[in-house]
C-alpha positions in Angstrom: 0.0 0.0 0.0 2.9 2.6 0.8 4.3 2.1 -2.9 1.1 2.9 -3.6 0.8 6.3 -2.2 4.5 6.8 -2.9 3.8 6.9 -6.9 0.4 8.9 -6.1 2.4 11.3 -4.6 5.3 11.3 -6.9 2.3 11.8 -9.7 1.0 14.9 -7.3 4.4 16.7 -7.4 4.8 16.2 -11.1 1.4 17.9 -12.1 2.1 20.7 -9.2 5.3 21.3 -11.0 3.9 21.4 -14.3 0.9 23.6 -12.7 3.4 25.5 -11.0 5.2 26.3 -14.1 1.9 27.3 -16.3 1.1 30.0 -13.6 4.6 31.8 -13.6 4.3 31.5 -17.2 0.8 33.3 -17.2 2.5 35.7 -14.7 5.3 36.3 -16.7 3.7 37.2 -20.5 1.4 39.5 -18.0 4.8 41.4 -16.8 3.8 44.8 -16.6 0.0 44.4 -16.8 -1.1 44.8 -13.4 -4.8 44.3 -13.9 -3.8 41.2 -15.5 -1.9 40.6 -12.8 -4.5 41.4 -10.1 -6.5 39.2 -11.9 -4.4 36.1 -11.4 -3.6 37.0 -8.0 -7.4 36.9 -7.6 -8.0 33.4 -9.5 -4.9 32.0 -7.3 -6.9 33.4 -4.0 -10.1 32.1 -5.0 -8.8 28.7 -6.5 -7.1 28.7 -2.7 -10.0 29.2 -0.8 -12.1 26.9 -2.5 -9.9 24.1 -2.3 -9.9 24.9 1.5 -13.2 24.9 2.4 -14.5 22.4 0.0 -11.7 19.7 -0.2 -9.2 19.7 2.5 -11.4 21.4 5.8 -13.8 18.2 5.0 -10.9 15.7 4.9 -9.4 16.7 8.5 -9.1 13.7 10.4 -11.0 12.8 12.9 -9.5 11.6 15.7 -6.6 12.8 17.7 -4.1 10.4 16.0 -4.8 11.2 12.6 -4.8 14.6 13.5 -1.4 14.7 15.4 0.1 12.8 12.0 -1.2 15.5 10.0 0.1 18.5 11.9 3.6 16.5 12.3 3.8 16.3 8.5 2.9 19.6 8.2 5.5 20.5 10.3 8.0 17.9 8.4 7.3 19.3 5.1 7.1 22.9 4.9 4.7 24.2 6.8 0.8 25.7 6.6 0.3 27.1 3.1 -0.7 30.7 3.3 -1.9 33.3 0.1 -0.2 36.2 1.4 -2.3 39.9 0.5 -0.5 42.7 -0.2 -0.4 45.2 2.8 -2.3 48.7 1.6 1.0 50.6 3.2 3.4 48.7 0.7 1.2 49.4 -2.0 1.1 53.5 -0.9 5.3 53.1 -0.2 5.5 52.1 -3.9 3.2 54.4 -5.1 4.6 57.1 -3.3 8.6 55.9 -4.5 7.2 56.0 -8.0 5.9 59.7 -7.6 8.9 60.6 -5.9 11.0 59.3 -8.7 8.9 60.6 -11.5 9.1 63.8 -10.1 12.7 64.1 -9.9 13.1 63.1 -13.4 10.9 65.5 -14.7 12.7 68.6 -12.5 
């Protein structure tokens, strides 16, 4: 049963890899378009918070056991995965850098 799940997994990583790799390639022909960019940033949040609520928060074990297995390997392999937003103060910094640098070029 393990080598089971071991080429299930193996199987996993390879399309998350390939997934991975369409994304950035998305992200990357969007360079510059940040409504574009917005946009995928948006799909990726959504995408996350679906799988969340529908998939994974119904397939939390159920007993203590299961549960302490789950959080070890969580531990184990990288961590909780978190969609990080962008803070509204980085976004003014930048906006105000921008303006700052547009205005000494212009002087």
């Amino acid at each position: 049963m393990a080598l089971g799940n071991n080429l299930d997994s193996q199987q996993l990583e390879v399309e998350l890899q390939s997934l991975s790799a369409t994304i950035l390639a998305l992200a990357n022909s969007h360079q510059g378009d940040i409504r574009g960019l917005l946009a995928l940033l948006r799909a990726l949040e959504q995408a996350h918070r679906q799988i969340r609520e529908n998939l994974f928060q119904p397939s939390l074990p159920d007993n203590r056991q299961n549960l302490y297995a789950l959080l070890r390997d969580i531990e184990e392999s990288g961590g909780w995965p978190y969609v990080e937003r962008m803070k509204l103060r980085s976004l003014l910094e930048n906006l105000s850098h921008s303006e700052f640098s547009n205005s000494e070029s212009s002087d």
